[in-house]
Backbone bond lengths (Angstrom), bond angles and torsions (degrees), N, CA, C in turn:
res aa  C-N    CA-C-N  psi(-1)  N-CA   C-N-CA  omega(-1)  CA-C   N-CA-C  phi
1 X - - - 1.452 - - 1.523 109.15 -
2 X 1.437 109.33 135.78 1.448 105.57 -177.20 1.844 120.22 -75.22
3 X 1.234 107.23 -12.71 1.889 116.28 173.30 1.446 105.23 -114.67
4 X 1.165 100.85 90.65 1.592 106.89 154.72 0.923 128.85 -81.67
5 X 1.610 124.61 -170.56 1.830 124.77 174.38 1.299 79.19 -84.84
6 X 1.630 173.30 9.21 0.886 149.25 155.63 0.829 149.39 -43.75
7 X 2.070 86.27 -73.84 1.382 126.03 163.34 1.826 114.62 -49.99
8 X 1.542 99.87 -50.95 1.654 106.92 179.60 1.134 96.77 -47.89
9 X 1.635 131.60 -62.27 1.205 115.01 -137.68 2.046 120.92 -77.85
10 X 1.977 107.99 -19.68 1.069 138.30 109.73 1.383 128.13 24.15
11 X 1.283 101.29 -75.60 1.393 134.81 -156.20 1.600 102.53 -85.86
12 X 1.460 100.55 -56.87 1.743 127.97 -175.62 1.537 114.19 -65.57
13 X 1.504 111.82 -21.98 1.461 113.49 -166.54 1.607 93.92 -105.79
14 X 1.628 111.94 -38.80 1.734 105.37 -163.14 2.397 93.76 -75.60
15 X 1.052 85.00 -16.03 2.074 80.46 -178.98 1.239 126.37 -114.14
16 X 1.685 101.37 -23.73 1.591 102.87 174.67 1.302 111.75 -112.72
17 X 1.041 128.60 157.48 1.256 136.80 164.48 1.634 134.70 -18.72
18 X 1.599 108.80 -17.27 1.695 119.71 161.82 1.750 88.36 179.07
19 X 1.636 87.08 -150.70 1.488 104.71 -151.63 2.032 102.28 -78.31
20 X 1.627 89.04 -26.80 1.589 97.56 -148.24 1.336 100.68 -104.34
21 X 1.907 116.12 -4.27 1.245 124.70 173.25 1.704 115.95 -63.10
22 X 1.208 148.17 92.79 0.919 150.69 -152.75 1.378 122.49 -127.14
23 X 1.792 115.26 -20.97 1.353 132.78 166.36 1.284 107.65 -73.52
24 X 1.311 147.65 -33.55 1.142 134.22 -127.34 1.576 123.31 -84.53
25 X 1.280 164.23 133.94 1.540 135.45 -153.25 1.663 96.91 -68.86
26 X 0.994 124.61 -35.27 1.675 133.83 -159.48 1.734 85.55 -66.87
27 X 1.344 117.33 -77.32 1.439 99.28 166.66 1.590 169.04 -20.43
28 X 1.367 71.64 -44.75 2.129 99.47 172.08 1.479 85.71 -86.93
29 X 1.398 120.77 -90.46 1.808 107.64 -176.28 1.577 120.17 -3.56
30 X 1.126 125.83 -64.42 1.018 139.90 -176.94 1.263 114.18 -69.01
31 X 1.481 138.99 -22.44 1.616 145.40 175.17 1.555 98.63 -83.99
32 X 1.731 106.95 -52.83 1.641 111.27 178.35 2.113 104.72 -55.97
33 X 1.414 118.62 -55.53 1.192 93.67 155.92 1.104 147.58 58.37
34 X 1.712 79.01 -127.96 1.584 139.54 -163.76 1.369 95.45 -83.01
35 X 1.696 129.67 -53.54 1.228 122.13 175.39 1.884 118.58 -63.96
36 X 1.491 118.48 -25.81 1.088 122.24 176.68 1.378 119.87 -57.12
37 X 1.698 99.93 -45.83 1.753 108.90 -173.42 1.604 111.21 -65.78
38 X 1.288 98.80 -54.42 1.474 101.78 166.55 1.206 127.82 -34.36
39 X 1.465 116.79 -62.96 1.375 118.22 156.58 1.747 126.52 -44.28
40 X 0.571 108.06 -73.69 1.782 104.11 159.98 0.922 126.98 -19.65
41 X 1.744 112.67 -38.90 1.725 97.93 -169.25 1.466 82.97 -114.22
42 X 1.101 131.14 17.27 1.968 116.48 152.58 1.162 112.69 -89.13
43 X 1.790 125.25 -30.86 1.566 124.05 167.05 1.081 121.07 -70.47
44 X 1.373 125.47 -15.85 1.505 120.65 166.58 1.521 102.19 -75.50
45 X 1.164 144.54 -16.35 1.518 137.87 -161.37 1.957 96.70 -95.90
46 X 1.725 94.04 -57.61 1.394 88.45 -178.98 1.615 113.55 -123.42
47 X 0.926 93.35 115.55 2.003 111.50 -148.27 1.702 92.30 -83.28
48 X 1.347 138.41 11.67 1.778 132.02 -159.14 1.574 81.76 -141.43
49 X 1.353 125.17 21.79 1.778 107.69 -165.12 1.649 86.27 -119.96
50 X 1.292 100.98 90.14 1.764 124.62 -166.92 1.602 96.22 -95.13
51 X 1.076 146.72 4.93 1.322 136.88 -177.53 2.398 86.35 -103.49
52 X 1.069 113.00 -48.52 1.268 121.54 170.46 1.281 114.77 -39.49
53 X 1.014 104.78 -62.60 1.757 120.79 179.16 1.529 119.62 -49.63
54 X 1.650 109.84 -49.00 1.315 111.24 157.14 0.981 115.09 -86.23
55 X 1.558 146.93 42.93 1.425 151.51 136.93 1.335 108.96 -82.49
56 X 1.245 92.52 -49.95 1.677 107.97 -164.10 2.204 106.82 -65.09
57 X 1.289 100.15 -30.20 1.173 110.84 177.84 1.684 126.13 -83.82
58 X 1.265 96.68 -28.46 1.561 116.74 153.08 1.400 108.92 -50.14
59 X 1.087 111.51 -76.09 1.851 123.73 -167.60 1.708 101.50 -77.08
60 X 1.601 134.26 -10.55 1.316 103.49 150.27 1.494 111.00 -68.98
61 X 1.318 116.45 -43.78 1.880 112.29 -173.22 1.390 103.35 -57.76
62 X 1.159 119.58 -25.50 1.601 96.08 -164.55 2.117 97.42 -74.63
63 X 1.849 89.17 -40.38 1.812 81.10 -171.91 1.554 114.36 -75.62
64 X 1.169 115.10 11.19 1.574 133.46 173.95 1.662 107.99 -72.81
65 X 1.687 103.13 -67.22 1.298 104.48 156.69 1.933 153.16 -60.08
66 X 1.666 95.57 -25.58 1.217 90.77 155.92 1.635 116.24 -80.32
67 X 1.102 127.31 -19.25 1.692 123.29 -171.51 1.542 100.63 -66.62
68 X 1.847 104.56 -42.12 1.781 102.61 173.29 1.236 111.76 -57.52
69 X 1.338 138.98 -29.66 1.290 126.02 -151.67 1.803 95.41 -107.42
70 X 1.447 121.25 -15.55 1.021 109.25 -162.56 1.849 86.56 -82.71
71 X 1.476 121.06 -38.90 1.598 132.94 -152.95 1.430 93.50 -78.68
72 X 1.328 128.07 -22.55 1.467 142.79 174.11 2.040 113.72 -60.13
73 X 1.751 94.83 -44.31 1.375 100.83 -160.84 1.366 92.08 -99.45
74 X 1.175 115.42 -59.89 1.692 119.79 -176.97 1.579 135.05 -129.18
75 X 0.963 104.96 64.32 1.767 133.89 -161.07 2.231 97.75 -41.14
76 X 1.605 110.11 -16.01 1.557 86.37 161.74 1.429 117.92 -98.86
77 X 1.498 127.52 -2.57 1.230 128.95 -176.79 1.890 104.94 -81.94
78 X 1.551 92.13 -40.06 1.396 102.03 -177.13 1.671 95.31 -58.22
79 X 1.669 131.43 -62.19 1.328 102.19 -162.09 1.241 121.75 -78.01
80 X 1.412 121.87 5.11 1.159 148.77 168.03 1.814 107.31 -48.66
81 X 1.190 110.81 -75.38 1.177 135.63 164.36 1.652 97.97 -29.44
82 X 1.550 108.53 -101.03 1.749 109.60 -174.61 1.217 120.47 -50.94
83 X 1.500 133.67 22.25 1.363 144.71 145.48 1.355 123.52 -84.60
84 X 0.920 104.08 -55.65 1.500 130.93 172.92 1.509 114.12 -47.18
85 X 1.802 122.44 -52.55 1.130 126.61 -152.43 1.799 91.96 -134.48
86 X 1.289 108.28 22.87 1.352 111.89 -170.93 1.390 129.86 -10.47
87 X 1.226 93.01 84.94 1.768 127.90 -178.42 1.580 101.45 -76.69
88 X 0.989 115.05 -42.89 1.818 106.95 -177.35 1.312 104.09 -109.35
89 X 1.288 137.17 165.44 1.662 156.20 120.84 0.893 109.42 -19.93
């Protein structure tokens, strides 16, 4: 499996605050991601795998909405974040 407790934990220490920080928006952003890219480069392989596609579109809205709420509450953590995990151009 490509997400292990590894990778999460990985994931949780290089964006959030440690290993066990797991709430944090900077965190999930960064798990959503990791799950996005992944997804991407399996829909480029199998381009008819339509249950994927609406996964993949799920979990951009969801990291759509935490980025609003993070740019809402604290607009330097937020660009903090899309630097970091360079989400924009």
């Amino acid at each position: 499996m490509y997400l292990t407790s590894e990778v999460k934990k990985d994931i949780f220490t290089k964006h959030g605050k440690g290993a066990v920080d797991t709430g944090s928006a900077e965190s999930q952003i960064a798990l959503f991601t990791f799950r996005i890219n992944h997804m991407t480069e399996h829909l480029k392989k199998n381009k008819k795998d339509f249950n994927t596609q609406r996964a993949l579109l799920n979990l951009v809205g969801k990291r759509r909405r935490l980025l609003d709420h993070l740019k809402h509450v604290e607009i330097y953590r937020y660009r903090a974040v899309l630097k970091d995990l360079e989400i924009r151009k």
